[in-house]
Structures are given as C-alpha cells and as structure tokens.
Legacy VTK file of the C-alpha trace (Angstrom):
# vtk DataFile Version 3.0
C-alpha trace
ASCII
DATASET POLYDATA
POINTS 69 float
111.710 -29.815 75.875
110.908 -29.360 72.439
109.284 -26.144 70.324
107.901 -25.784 67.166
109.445 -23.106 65.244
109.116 -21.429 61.796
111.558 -20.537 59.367
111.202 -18.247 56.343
113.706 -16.755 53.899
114.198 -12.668 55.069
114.393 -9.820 52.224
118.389 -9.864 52.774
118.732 -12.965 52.038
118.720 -14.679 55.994
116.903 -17.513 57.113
114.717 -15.990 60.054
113.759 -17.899 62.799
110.313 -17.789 65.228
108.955 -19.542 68.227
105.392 -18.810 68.119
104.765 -20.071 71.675
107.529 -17.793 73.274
106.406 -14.656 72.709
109.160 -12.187 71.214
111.876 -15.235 70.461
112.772 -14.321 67.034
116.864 -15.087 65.462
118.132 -15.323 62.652
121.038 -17.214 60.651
122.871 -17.560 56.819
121.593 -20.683 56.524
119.032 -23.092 58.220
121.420 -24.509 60.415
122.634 -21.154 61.892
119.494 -19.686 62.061
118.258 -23.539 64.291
121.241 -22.641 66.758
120.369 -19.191 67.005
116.859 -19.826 67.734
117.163 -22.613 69.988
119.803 -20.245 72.490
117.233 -17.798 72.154
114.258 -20.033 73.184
116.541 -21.521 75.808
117.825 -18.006 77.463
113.844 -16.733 77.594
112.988 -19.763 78.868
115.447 -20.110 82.228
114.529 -16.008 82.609
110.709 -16.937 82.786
111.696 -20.048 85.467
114.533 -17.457 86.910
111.286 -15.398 87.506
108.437 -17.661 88.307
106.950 -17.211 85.839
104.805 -19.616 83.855
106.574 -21.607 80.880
103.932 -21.383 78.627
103.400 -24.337 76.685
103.580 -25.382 72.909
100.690 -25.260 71.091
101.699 -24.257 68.204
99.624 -26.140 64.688
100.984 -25.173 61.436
98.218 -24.978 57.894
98.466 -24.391 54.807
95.968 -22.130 52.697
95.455 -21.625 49.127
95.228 -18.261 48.271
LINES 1 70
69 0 1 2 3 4 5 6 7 8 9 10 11 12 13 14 15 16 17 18 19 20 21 22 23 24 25 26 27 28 29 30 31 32 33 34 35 36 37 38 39 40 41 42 43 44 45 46 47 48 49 50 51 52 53 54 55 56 57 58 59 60 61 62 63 64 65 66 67 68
C-alpha cells in the first residue's frame, strides 16, 4: 500500500514528516531519509491498530497544489 506524504523543513532544523490521509501520523527525521523511515513505521503501526480494531483504513486521497501568493 502506498501513501502520499509531505515533507517540510521544521524551525530546528528537522525534516518533518505528514500523512494527510492518516489522521494524526506525523514523524520526523535529520534528514529526508530518516524522516521517510520514521513516517512510514508510523503510517504502518496506525494502520495494523485501525485493522487490529475494525476499523476502516481510510483511503488515500490525498492531491497536492501549488499557489502563488
């Protein structure tokens, strides 16, 4: 199963991780790769606790824009 997931640079310096379509999965790492690993045990844990509780997977709808501001 794959997720889309977005990564931004924190104020201290880490690379934080997201999974929009799993509520609450946030990580983060030094560097993109770390901050990848993190995220996808993260996303993998929440997921096998929402199957663990029979609870809907919710799927990944996730579409990334850009704006000009």
């Amino acid at each position: 199963m794959k997720r889309k997931v977005i990564l931004y640079r924190g104020e201290d310096g880490y690379v934080i991780a997201e999974a929009p379509s799993l509520q609450g999965v946030i990580s983060q790492g030094k560097t993109h790769e770390e901050a990848l690993k993190n995220i996808k045990e993260a996303a993998s844990l929440h997921v096998e606790v929402l199957r663990d509780r029979g609870l809907v997977v919710p799927q990944d709808e996730t579409e990334m824009a850009e704006i000009a501001i």
